[in-house]
N, C-alpha and C positions, 0 to 999 in steps of 0.2 A: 459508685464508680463513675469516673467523667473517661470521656473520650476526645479526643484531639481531632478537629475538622480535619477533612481532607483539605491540603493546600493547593490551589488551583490555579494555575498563573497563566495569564495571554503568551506564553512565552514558549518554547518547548525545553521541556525540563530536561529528555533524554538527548543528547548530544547525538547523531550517527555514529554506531559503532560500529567492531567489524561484523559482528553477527548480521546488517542490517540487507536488507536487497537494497546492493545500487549501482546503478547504471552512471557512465562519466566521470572524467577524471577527480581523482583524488584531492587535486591541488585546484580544482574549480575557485573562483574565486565567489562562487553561489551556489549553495546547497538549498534547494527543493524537495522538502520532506514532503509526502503526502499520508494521511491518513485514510486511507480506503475498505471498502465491503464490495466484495465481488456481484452483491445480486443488488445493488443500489445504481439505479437508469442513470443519476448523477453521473458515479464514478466513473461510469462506461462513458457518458458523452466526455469526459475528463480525459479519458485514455489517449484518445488519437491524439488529442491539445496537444497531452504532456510529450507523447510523440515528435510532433513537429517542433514544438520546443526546442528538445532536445536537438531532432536534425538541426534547427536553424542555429541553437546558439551552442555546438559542439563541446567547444572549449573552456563554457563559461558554467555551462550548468551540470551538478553533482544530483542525480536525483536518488531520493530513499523512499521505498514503498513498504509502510508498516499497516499492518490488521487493524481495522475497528469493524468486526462484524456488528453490525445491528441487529440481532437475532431475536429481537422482539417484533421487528418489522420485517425479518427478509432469514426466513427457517433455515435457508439452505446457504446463508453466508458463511457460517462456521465451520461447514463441508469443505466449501470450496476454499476457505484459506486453510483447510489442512490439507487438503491436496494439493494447493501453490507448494505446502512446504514439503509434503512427500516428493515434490518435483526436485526443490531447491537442494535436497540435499543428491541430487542428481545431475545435478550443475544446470537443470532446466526451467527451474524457478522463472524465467521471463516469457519462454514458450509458455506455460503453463498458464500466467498471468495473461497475456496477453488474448489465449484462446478463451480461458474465462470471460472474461471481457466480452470478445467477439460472438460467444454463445448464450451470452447470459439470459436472452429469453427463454430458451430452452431450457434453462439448468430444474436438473432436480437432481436429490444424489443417484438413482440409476443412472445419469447421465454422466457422473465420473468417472463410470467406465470407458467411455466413447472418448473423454477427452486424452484419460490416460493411454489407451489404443493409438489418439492419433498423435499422439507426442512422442510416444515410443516406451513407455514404461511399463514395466515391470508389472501388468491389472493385478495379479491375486495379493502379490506383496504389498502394492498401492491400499490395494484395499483394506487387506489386514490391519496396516499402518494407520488409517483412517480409522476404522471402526476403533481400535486400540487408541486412540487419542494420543500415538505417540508425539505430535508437535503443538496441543492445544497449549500446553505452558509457554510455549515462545508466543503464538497467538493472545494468551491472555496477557502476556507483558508485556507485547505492542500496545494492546488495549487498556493497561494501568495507564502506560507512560502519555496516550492519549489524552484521559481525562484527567489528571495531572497538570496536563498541559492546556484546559480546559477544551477538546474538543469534546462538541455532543451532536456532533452529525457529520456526514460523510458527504462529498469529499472535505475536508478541513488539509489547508496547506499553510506551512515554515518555510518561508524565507531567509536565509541564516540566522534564525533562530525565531523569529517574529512570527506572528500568527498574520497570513495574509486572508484579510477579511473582505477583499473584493471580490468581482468578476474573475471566473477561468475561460476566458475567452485567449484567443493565440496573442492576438495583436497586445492584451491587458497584461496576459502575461510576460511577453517583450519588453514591454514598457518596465515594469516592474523590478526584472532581472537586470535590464541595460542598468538600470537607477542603482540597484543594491551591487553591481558588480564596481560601479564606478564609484562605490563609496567604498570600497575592498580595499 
């Protein structure tokens, strides 16, 4: 029996869709996908960037925030993006994210409780939902369409569709987005 490689392309394979988390208009003329893991020091120094980004260039950038736990390196990422998505179907998916982030040296999973407390959700139901693995399939189909799209580390960001392989610095990232907006 033969098997067919996985195809891997610099490219991102999965288009935003609506299922995705994102922040910024629709009709942005720059879509900033990122692929991130909540207990990766990377993603967190990444966050505030992607932040001021966003404030500075409003009208220009579409951002989508998909899963790639590394859970060979970092135990308690797969927690934490299934409580991103117990949140998200809460409509609080970015609180959620963002407090992640801000608490991430703290995290362990008793710690999902504290975050779900200060967010305002639902603890027993959160938790249920987590232990029960109800959103690890959207998780793991962030994470196909990831390595798909050959990422194999976090943070990994698409630039309307390109794998941007530089610096996440504010000013690199500016640079980057004025350039791909004005080729829009």
């Amino acid at each position: 029996m033969t098997t067919t490689p996985l195809q891997v392309s610099p490219h991102l394979i999965t288009p935003v869709q609506d299922y995705d988390h994102v922040r910024g208009p629709a009709q942005a003329p720059v879509t900033l996908v990122e692929y991130g893991d909540y207990q990766c020091p990377f993603c967190a120094a990444a966050h505030p960037i992607i932040n001021a980004l966003l404030d500075q260039r409003p009208d220009t950038v579409r951002f989508a925030f998909r899963h790639f736990p590394l859970t060979n390196v970092h135990p308690y990422s797969e927690v934490a993006a299934e409580t991103a998505e117990a949140a998200g179907v809460r409509d609080r998916f970015w609180q959620m994210h963002t407090w992640l982030y801000e608490h991430q040296e703290q995290f362990q999973p008793a710690f999902v409780t504290t975050a779900v407390d200060q967010i305002g959700l639902p603890g027993v139901t959160v938790a249920r939902e987590v232990n029960e693995h109800l959103y690890l399939d959207r998780i793991q189909r962030d994470f196909a369409s990831g390595v798909r799209s050959g990422v194999n580390g976090t943070p990994t960001f698409f630039i309307n569709g390109e794998r941007h392989d530089g610096g996440y610095a504010l000013d690199e990232l500016i640079e980057v987005v004025d350039a791909a907006a004005s080729r829009a």
